[in-house]
SELUM-14863 format. One record per residue (C-alpha): residue in three letters; residue number from 1; x, y, z. Coordinates in steps of 0.1 Angstrom, whole numbers, plus 5000, padded with zeros to 4 digits. Example, Ala and Ser with C-alpha at 12.3 -4.5 7.8 and 13.67 -1.06 7.14 Angstrom:
<nodes>
> Ala,1,5123,4955,5078 .
> Ser,2,5137,4989,5071 .
</nodes>
This chain:
<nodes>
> Unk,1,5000,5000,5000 .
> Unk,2,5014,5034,4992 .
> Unk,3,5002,5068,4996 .
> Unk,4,5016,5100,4976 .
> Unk,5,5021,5130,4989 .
> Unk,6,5000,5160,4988 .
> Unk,7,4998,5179,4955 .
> Unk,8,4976,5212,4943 .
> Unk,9,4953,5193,4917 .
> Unk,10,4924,5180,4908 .
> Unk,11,4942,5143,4907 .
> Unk,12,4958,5150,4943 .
> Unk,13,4959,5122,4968 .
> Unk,14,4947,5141,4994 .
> Unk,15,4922,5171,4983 .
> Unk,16,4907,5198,4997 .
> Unk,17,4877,5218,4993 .
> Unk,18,4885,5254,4977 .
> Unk,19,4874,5267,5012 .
> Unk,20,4849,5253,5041 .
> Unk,21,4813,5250,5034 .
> Unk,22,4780,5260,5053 .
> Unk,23,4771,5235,5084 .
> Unk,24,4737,5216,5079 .
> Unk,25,4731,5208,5117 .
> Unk,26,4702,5234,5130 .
> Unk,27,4703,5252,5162 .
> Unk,28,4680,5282,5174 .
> Unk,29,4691,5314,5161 .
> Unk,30,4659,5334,5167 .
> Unk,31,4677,5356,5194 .
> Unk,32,4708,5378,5192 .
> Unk,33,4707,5386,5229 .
> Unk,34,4715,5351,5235 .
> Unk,35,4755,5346,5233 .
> Unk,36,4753,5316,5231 .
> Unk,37,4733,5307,5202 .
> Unk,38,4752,5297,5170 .
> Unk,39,4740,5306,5136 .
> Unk,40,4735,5277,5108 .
> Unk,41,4727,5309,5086 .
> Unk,42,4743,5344,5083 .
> Unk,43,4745,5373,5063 .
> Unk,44,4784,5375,5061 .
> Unk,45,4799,5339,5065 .
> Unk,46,4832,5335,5088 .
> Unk,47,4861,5336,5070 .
> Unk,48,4895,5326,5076 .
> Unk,49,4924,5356,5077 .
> Unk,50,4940,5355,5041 .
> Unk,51,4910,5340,5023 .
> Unk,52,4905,5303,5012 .
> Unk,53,4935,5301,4998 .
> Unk,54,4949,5312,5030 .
> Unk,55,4932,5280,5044 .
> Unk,56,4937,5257,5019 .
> Unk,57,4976,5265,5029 .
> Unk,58,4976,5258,5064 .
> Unk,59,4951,5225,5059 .
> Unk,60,4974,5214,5031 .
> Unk,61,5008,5221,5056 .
> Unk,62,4994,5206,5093 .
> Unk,63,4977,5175,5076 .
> Unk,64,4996,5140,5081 .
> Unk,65,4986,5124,5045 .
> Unk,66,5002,5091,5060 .
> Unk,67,4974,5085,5083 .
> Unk,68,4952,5061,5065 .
> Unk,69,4982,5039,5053 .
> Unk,70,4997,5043,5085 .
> Unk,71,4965,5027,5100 .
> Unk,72,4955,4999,5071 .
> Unk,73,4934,5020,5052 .
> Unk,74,4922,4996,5024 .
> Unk,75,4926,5018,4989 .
> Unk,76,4899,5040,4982 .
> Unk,77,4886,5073,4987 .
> Unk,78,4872,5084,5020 .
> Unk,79,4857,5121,5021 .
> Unk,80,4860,5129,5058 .
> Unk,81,4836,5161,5068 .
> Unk,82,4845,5180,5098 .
> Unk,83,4824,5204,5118 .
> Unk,84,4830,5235,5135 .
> Unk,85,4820,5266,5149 .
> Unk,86,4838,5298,5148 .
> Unk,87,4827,5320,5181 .
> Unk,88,4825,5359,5178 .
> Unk,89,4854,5363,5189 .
> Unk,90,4871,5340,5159 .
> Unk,91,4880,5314,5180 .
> Unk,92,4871,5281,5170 .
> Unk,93,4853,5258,5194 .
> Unk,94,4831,5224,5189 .
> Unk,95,4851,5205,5164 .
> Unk,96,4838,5171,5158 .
> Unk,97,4840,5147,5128 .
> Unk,98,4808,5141,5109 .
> Unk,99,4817,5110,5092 .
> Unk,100,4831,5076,5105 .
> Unk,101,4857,5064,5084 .
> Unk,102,4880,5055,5106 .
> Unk,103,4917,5045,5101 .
> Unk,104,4922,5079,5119 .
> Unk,105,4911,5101,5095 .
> Unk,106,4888,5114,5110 .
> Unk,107,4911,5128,5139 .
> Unk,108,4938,5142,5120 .
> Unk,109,4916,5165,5106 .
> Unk,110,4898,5173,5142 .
> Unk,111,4935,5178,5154 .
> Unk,112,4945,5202,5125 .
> Unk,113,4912,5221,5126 .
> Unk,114,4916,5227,5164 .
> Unk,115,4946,5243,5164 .
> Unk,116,4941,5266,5138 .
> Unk,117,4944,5305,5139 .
> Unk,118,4916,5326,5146 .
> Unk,119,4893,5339,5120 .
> Unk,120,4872,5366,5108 .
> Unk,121,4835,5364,5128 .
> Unk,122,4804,5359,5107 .
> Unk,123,4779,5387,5112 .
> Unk,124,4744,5391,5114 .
> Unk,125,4724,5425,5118 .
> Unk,126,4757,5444,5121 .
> Unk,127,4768,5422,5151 .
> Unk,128,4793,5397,5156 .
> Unk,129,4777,5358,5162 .
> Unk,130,4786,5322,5166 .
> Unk,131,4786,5301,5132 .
> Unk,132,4793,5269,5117 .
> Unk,133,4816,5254,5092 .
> Unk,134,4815,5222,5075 .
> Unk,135,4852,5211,5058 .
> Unk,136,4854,5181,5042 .
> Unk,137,4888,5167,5036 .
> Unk,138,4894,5139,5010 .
> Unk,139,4921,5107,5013 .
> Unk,140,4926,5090,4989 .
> Unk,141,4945,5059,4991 .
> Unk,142,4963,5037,4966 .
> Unk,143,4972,4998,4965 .
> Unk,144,5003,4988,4947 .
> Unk,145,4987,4959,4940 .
> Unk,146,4949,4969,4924 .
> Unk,147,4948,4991,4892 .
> Unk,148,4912,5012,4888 .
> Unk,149,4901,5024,4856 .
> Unk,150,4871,5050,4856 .
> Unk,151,4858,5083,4848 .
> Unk,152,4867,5097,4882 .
> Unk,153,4891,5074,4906 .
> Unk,154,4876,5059,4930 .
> Unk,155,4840,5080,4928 .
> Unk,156,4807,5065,4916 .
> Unk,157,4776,5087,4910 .
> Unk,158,4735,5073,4920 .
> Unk,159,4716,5072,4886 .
> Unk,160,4737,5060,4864 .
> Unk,161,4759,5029,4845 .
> Unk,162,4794,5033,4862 .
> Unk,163,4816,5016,4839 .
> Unk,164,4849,5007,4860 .
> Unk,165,4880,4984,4850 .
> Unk,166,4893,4963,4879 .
> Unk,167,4931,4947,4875 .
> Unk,168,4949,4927,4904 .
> Unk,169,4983,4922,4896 .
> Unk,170,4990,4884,4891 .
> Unk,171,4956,4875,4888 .
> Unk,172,4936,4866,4855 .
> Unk,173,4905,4889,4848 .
> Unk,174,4885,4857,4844 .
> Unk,175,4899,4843,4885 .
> Unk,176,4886,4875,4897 .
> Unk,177,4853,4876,4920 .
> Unk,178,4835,4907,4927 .
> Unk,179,4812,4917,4951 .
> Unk,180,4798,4956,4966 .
> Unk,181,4779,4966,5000 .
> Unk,182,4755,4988,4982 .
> Unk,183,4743,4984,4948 .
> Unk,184,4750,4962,4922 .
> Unk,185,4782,4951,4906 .
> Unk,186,4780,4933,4868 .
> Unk,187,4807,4918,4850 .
> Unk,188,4814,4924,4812 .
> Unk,189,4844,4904,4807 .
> Unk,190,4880,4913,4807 .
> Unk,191,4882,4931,4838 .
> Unk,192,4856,4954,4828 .
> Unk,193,4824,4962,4850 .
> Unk,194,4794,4980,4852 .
> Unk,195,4783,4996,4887 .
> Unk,196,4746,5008,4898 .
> Unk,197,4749,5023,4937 .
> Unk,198,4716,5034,4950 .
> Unk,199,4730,5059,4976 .
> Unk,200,4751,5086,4984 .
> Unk,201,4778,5078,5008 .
> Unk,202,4806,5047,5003 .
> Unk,203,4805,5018,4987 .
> Unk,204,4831,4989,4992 .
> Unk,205,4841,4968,4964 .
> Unk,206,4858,4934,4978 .
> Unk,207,4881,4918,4959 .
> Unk,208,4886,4875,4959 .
> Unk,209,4900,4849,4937 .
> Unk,210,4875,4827,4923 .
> Unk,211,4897,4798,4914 .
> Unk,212,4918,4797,4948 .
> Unk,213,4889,4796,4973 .
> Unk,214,4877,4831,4974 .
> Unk,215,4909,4838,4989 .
> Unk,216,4907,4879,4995 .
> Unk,217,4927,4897,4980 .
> Unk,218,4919,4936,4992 .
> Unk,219,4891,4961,4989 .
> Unk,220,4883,4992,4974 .
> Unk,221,4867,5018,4990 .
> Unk,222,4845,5044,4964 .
> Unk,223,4833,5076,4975 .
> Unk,224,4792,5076,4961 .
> Unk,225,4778,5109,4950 .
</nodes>
């Protein structure tokens, strides 16, 4: 298993989003005398000092992009979404991981995002408030071993034929068994697949040979959209 180190693409082993996202979870915000409330919605989102690209920076220099292999990741990628709320005063407070993926993923980008730098407030009605932020952080993780063919690695869309190529290295296309935890997975000779996922989310393709007693032979882990 080998993981590359983090580039500034679109092909990058471990990616970023161009900045952090709106948080979906809802809290009472009906108030502004209340200090404590925390906005879901604001008219001026928080931002961090320097911009995205400011942000994308620091995620892209504190994050560990070992962690997964480090931990037995199978390959695959793993979108990891991290909450947070950035208090009036800039701070940020209440970081905790969305997703479960595991492998310590999930943690590394908890540890990163707590000890960031302050940032810029949100505001509503001309005053300072509590809001949240969503970041999702992607891993991707590759296997030495397993060569994946398809329009985007490792990512399979709801609603459509995902035509994927599978190769294992010293194994024939026709030894090699198949199977998914969503969906369904249909074999077209050669290597060559065709992939239906009914929901957003993961989907884990397990790999086995078929002509030495189903003996495993790794997993793939596919980010559903």
């Amino acid at each position: 298993m080998n993981l590359r180190f983090i580039t500034i693409s679109l092909l990058t082993i471990v990616s970023f989003s161009a900045c952090a996202q709106t948080g979906s979870t809802k809290l009472s915000n009906d108030s502004l005398n209340n200090d404590e409330s925390v906005f879901e919605k604001v008219e001026i989102e928080a931002a961090f000092t320097g911009g995205a690209s400011a942000w994308f920076k620091y995620l892209q220099s504190k994050l560990n992009p070992n962690v997964p292999v480090n931990n037995g990741a199978p390959a695959g990628c793993y979108t990891v979404y991290v909450q947070f709320v950035v208090n009036k005063d800039g701070n940020i407070q209440n970081v905790k991981p969305l997703t479960h993926h595991g492998y310590g993923m999930e943690q590394e980008v908890v540890r990163i995002i707590k000890m960031g730098p302050k940032w810029e407030p949100a505001m509503q009605k001309g005053r300072k408030v509590n809001a949240y932020r969503k970041q999702p952080v992607t891993f991707m993780v590759e296997d030495d071993n397993i060569e994946i063919t398809s329009k985007d690695k490792y990512i399979l869309y709801t609603g459509i034929e995902n035509a994927v190529t599978i190769k294992v290295k010293k194994v024939k296309a026709d030894d090699l068994g198949v199977t998914i935890s969503q969906g369904s997975i249909t074999s077209k000779g050669d290597g060559r697949y065709v992939i239906k996922v009914n929901k957003t989310g993961t989907a884990v393709i397990t790999l086995f040979n078929a002509k030495r007693g189903s003996k495993e032979l790794g997993a793939v882990t596919f980010d559903v959209k």
